[in-house]
N, C-alpha and C positions, 0 to 999 in steps of 0.2 A: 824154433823159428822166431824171430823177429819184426813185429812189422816198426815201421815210422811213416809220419804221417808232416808232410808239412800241408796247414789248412789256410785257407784264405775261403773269403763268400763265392769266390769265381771258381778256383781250381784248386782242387787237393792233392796233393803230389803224394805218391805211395812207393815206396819203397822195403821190399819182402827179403831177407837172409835168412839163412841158415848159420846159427850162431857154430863155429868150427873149435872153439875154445879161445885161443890167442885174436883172432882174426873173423868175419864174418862175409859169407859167402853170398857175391848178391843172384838171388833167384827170381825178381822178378825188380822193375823200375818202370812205374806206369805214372796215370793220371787222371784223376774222373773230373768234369767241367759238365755239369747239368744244365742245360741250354733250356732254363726257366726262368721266365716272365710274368709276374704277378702285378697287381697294382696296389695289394695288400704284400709288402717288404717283408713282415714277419712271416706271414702264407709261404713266400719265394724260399724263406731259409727253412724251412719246414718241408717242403718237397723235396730241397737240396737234399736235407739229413736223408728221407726215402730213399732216393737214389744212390747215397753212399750206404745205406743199410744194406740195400739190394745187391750191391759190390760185394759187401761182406759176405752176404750170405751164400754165392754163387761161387766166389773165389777167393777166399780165403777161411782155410781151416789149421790147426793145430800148432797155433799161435802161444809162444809163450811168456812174451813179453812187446809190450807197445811203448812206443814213442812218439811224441807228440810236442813239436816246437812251438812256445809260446806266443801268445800273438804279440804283433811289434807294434808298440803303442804309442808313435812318435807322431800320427797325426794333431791337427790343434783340432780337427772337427770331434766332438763329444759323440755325435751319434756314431759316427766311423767308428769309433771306438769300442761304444757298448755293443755295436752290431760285432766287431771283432771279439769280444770275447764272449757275447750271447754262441756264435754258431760255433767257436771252440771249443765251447762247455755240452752245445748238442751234440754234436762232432763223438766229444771224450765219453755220454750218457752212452751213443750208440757203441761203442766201443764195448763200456762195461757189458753192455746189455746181450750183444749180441756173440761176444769173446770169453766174458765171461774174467775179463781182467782188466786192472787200475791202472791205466794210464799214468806214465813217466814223463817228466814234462823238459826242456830242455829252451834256452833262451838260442837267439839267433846269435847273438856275438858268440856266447860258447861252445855252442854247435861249431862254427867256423873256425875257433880258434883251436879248439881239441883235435877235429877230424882234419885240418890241416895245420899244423904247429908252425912251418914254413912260411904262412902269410903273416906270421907274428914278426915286424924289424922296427928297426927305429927311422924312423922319418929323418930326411936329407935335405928335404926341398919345405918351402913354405908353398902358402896356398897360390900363390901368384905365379910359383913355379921357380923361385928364384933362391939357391942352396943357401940353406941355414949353416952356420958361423961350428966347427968343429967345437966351439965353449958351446954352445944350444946345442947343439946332438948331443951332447955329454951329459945332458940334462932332461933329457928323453928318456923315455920307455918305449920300449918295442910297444907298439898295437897293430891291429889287423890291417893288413893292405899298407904296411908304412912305406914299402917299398912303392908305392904305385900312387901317382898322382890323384888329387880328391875328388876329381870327379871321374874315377875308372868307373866305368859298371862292374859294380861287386858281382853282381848273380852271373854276368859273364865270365868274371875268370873262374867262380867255382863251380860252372858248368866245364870249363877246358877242365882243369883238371880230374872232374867226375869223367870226363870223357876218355882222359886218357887212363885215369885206372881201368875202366869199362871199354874197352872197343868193340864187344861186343853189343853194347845196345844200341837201338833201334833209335832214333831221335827224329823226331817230327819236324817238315819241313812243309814252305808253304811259298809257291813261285820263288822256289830256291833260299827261301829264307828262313832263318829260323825261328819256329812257333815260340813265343812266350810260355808256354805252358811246360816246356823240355828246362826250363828253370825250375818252376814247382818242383817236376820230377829232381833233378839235381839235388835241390833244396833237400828234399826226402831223406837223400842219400846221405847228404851231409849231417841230418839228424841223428842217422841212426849211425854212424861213425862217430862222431863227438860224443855223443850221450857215454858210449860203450869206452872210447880212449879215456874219460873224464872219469866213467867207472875205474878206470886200470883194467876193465876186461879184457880189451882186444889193445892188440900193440901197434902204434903205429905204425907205418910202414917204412 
């Protein structure tokens, strides 16, 4: 069994397979959001970790490998920062602690680019939207999303397509709309697909 884990302070996306050999079977796509309020910041991440230990301990067993995508560390704010990889690191302690195994760590561009190879083309268009000259595309590298204009929402297409590997999961809705939080989950998924394709364990699809 498998877990991945994508963490943020707010929502932890989790994502549970059954590794099948080539291919990994998913058995569970959830998400824990601790609806805690502190006025001491460090206290609030400290509870958090409790309440994903508690998760642990209650539903999840016989784990034989974890994943964990690394925090994205693109804001300019410093504390944003250390608080990102402060509660990734408590995150990864609970992990060891209570699994009883090392955490595997996985960046968000390679997570996406492994677990979906498809969003990898070469850009068309400039930013303004207006088609780059066939000498410039010729001068391009494929990257993520080239095919799709720069301000797509990333985490929405690679919630469609989690979705359409999965039609059986459950996806969280709210006056008809969709929770922010069914991206964590996604996120998860794609961790723990990229990690395993980047291995050569599991083969694309």
């Amino acid at each position: 069994m498998l877990l991945a884990l994508d963490v943020s302070t707010t929502t932890i996306g989790i994502a549970l397979f059954e590794d099948m050999g080539t291919y990994g079977k998913l058995k569970l796509l959830t998400q824990i959001t601790p609806k805690i309020k502190t006025k001491n910041k460090t206290e609030e991440l400290f509870r958090k970790v409790e309440v994903f230990e508690e998760y642990l301990k209650n539903n999840i067993n016989n784990i034989n490998r974890v994943i964990i995508e690394e925090p994205l560390l693109q804001s300019n704010n410093v504390y944003t920062i250390a608080t990102l990889l402060r509660f990734n690191g408590m995150i990864s302690k609970s992990v060891y602690d209570y699994l009883h195994i090392i955490p595997e760590y996985i960046s968000s561009y390679d997570a996406r680019k492994y677990a979906f190879p498809e969003l990898m083309s070469i850009r068309k268009f400039k930013k303004d939207g207006s088609p780059l000259t066939e000498k410039a595309m010729a001068k391009n590298k494929p990257v993520l999303f080239g095919a799709h204009s720069f301000d797509v929402d990333k985490k929405d297409i690679l919630w469609q397509i989690v979705a359409k590997y999965e039609p059986d999961v459950k996806w969280e809705y709210k006056n008809d709309k969709l929770k922010k939080e069914n991206y964590d989950m996604s996120d998860a998924y794609v961790v723990a697909l990229g990690h395993m394709h980047k291995m050569g364990i599991w083969i694309p699809r």
